[in-house]
N, CA and C atoms as a LAMMPS dump frame, in Angstrom:
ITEM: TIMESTEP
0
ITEM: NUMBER OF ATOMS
336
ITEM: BOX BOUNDS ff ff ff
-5.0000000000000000e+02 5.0000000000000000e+02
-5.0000000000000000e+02 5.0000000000000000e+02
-5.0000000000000000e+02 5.0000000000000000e+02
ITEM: ATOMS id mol type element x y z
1 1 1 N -372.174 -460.499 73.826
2 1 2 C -372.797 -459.313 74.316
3 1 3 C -372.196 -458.89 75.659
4 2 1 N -372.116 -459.759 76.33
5 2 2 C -371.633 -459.462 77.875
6 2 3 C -369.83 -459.123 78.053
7 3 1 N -368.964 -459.198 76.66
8 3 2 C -368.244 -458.974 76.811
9 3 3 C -367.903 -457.561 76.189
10 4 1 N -368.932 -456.905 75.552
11 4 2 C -368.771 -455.377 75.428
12 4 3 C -369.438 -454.574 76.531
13 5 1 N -369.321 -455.355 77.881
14 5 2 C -369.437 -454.317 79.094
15 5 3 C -368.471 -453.931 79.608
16 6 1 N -368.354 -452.741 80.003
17 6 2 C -367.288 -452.262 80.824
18 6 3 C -366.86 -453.668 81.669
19 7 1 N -365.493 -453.356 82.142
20 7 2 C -364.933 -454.277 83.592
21 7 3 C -364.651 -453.537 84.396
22 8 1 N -365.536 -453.985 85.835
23 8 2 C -365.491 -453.301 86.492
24 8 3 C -364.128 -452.694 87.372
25 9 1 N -363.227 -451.775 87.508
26 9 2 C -361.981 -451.72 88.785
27 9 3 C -362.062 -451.444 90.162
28 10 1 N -363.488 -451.173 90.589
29 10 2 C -364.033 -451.289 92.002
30 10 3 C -363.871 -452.323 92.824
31 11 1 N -362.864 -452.007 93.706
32 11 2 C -362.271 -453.398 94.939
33 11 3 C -363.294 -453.892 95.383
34 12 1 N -364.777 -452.707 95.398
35 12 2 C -365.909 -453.226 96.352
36 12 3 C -366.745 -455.049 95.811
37 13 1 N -366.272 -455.153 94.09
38 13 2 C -367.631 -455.971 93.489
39 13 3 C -366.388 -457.01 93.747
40 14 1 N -366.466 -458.062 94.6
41 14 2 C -366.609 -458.863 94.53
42 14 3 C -366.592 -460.468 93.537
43 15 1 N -367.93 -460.113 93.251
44 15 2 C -368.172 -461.231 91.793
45 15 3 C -369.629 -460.318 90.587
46 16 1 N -368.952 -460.356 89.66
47 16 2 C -369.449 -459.756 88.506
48 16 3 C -369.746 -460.714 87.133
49 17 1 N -370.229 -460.27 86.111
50 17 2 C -370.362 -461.233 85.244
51 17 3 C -369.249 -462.013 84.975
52 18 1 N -368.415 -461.549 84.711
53 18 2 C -367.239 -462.461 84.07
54 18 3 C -367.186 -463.941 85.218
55 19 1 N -367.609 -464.349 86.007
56 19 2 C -367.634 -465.525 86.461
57 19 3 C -368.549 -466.593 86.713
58 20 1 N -369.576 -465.912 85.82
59 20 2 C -370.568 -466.517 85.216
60 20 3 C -371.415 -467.324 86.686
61 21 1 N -371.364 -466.428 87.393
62 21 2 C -371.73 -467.177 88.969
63 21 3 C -373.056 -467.206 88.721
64 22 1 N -374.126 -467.611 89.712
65 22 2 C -375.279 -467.689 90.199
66 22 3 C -375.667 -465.538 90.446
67 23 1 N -374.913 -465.12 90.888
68 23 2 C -375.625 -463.67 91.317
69 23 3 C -374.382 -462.816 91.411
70 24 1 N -374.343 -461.416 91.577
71 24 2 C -373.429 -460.746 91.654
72 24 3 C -373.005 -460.608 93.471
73 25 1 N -371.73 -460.08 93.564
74 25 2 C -371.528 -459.809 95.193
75 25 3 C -370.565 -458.012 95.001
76 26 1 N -371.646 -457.587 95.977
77 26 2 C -371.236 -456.361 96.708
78 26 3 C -370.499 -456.486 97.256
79 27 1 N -369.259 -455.922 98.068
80 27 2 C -368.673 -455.733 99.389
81 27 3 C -369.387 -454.189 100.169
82 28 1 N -369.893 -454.269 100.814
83 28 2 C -370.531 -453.291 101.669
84 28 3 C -369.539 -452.703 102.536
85 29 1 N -369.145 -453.548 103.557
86 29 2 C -368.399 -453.379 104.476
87 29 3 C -367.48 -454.416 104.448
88 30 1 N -366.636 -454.358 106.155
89 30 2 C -365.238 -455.532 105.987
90 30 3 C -366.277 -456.668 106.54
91 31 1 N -367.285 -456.622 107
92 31 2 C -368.217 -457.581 107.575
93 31 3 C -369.211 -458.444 106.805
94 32 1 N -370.024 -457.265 105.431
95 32 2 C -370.885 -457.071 105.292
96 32 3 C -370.928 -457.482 103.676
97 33 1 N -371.619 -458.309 102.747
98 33 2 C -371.961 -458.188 101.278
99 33 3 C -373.081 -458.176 101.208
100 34 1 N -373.689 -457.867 99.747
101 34 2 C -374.798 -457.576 98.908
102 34 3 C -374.948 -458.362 97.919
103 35 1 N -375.689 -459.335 98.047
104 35 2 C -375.645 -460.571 96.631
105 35 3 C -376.907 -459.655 96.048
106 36 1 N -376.428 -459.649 95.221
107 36 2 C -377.961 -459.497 94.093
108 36 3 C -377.895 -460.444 92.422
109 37 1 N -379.565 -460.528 92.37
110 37 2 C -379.307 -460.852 91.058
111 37 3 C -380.896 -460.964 90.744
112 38 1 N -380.659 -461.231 89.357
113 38 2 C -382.25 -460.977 88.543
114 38 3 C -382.631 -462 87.635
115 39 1 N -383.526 -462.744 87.113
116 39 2 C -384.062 -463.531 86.345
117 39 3 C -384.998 -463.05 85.409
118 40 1 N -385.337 -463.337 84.071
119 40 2 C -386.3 -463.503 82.827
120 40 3 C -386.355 -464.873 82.358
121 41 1 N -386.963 -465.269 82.491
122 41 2 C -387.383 -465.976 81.762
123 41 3 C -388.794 -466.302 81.187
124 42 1 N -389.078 -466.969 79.875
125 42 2 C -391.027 -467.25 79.845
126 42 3 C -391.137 -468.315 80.174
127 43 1 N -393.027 -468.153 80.752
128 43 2 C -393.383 -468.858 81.341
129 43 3 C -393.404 -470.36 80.646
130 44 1 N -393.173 -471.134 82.285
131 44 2 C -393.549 -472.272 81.795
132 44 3 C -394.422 -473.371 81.991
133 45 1 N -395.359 -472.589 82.865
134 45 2 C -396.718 -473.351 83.134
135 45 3 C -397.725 -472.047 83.331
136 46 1 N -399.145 -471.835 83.051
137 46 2 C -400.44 -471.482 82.148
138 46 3 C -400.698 -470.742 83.163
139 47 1 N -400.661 -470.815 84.809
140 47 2 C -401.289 -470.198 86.286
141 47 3 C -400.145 -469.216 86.695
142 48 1 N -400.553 -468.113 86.234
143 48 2 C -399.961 -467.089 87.059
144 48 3 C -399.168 -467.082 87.895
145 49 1 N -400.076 -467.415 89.037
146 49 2 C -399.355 -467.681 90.248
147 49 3 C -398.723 -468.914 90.266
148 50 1 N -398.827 -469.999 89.724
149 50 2 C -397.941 -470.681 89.941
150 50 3 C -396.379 -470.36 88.736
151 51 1 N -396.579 -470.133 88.107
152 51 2 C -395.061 -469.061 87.625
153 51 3 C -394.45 -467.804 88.533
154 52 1 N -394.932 -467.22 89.039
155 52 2 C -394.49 -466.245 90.171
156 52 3 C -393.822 -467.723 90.814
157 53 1 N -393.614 -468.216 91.405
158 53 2 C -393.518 -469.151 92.617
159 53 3 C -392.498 -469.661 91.952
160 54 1 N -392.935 -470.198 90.908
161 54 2 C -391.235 -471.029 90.337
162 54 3 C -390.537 -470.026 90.154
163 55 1 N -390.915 -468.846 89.451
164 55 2 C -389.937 -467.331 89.221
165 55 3 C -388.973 -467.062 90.72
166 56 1 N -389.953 -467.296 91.488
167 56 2 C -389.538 -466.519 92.764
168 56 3 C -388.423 -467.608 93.347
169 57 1 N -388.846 -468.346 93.469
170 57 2 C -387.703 -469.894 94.009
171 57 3 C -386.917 -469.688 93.469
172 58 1 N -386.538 -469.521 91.919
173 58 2 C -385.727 -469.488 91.405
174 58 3 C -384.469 -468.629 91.591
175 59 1 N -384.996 -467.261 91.914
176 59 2 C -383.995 -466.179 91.628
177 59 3 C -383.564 -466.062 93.202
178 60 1 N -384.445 -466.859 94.272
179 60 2 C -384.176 -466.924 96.056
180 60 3 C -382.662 -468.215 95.952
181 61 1 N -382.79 -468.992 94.559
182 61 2 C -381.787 -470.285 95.274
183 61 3 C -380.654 -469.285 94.887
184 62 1 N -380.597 -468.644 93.764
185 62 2 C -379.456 -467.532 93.5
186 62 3 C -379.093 -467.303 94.572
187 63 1 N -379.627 -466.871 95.274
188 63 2 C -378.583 -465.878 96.817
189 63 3 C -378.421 -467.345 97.504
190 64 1 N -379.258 -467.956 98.203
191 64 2 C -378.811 -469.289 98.745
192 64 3 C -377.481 -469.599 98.413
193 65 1 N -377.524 -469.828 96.26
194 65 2 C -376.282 -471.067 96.174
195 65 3 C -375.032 -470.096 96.348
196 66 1 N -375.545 -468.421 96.699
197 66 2 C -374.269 -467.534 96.552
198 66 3 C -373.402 -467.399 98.284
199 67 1 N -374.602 -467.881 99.03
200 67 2 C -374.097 -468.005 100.301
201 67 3 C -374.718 -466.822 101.174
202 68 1 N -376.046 -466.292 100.757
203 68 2 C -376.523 -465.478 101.039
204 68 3 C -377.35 -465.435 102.036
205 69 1 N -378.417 -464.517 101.648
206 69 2 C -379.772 -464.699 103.091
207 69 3 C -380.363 -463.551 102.135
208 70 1 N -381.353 -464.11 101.772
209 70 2 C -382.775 -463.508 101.147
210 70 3 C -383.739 -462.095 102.391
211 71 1 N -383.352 -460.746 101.959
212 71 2 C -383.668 -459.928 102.961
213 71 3 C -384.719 -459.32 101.937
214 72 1 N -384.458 -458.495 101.161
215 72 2 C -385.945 -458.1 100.201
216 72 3 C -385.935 -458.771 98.739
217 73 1 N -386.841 -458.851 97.69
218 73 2 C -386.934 -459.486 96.655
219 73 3 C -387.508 -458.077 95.631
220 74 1 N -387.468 -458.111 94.628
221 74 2 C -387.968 -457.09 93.131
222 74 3 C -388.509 -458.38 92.524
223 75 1 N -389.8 -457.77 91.792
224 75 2 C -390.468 -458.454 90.922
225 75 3 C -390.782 -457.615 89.822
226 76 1 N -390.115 -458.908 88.372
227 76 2 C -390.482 -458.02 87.073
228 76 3 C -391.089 -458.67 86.318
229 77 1 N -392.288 -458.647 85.906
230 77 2 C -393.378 -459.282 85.09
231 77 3 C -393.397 -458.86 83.517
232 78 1 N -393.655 -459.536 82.607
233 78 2 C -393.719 -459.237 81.396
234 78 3 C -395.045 -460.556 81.033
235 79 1 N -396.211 -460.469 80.858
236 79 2 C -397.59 -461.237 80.321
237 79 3 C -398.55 -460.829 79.25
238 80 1 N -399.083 -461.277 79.307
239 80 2 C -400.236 -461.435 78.726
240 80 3 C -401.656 -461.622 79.297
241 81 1 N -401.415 -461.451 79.974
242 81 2 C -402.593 -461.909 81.008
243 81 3 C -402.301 -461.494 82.531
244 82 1 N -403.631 -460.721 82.849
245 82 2 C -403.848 -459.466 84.138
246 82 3 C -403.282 -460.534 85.468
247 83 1 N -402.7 -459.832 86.1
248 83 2 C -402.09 -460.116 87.239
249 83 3 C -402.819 -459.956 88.451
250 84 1 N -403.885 -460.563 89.253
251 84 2 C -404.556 -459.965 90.309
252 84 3 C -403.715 -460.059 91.711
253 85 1 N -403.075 -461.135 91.876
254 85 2 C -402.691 -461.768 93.436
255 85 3 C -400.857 -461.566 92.738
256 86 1 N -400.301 -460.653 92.41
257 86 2 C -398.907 -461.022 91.712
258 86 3 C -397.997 -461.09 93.646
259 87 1 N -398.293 -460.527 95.112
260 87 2 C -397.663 -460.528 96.002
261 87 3 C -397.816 -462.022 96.548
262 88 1 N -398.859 -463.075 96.204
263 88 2 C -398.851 -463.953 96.806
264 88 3 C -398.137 -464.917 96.059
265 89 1 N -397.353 -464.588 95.241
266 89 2 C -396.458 -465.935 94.234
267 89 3 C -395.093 -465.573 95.453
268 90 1 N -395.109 -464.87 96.095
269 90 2 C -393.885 -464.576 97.066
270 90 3 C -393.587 -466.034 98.112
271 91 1 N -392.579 -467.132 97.985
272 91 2 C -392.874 -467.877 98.894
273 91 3 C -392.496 -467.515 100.395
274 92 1 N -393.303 -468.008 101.291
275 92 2 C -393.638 -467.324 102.369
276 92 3 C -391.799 -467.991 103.734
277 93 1 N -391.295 -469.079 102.922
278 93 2 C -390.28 -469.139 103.678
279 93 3 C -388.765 -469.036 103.659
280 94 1 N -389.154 -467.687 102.549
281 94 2 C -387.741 -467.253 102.206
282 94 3 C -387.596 -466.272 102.752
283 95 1 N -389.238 -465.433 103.83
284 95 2 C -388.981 -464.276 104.864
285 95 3 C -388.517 -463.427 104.41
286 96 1 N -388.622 -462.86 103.161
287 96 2 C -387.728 -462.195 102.576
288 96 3 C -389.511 -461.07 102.453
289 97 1 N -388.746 -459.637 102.581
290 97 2 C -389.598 -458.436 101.737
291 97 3 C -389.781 -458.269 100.201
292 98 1 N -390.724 -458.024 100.071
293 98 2 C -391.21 -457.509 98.627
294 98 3 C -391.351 -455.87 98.896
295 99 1 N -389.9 -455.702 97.878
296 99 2 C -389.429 -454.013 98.016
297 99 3 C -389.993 -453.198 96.663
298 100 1 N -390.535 -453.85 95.583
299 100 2 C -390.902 -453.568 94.621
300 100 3 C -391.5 -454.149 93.271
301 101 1 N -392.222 -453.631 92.361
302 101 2 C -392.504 -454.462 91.633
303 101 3 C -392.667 -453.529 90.037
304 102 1 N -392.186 -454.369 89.155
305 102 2 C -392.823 -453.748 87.853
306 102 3 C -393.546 -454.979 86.848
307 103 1 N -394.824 -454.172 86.163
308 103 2 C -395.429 -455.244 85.331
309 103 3 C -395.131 -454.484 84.026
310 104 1 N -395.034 -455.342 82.877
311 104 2 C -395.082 -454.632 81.437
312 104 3 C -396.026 -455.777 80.751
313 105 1 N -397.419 -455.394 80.476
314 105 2 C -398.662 -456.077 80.21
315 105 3 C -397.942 -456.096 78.275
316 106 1 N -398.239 -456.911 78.096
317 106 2 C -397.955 -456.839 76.079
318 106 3 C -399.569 -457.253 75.62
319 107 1 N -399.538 -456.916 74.741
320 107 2 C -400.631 -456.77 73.826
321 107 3 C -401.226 -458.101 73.769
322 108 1 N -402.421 -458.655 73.39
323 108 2 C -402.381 -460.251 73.355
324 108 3 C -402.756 -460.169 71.765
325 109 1 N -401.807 -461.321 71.174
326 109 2 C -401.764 -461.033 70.061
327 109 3 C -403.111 -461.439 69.027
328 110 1 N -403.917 -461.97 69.293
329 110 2 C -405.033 -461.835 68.962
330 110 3 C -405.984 -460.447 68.604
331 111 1 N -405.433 -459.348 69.33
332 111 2 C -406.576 -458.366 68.724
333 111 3 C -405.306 -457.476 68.528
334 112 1 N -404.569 -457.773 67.994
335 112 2 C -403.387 -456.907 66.6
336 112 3 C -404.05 -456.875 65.534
């Protein structure tokens, strides 16, 4: 699948899929990069919030193992079950902003 994407010829990217890295890299400036990157996966323990938290660690060691510094974070939810506290799965010492968020609630398959 990932090899019917375009390749990119922009001097700016850095690192892109084809190197199967931890996260992608921007070049911003001659000073300056942009690691980004994103995670899905399902859950794998029953507490909400404690899946936010492993979610969130997870996609923070990305920029870490990329050589980064965690400045804002995106959160994308896909459950089954209502989300009340979804800003506090944010761990608090990655100092990082919460710039956004999307939930996509699915049906619980019981009342199909």
């Amino acid at each position: 699948m990932l090899g019917d994407l375009p390749v990119s010829t922009d001097d700016r990217v850095l690192v892109d899929y084809r190197t199967a890295d931890d996260a992608g890299v921007f070049r911003i400036d001659a000073e300056r990069a942009l690691v980004q990157t994103v995670d899905f996966f399902t859950p794998i323990v029953d507490d909400p919030i404690a899946y936010g938290r492993i979610a969130a660690a997870n996609a923070l060691s990305d920029v870490y193992a990329m050589g980064g510094r965690p400045l804002t974070a995106l959160a994308s939810v896909g459950t089954r079950f209502r989300i009340e506290r979804s800003s506090s799965a944010m761990p608090s010492p990655a100092r990082c902003i919460p710039a956004a968020s999307g939930r996509m609630r699915e049906p619980d398959p019981a009342t199909r």
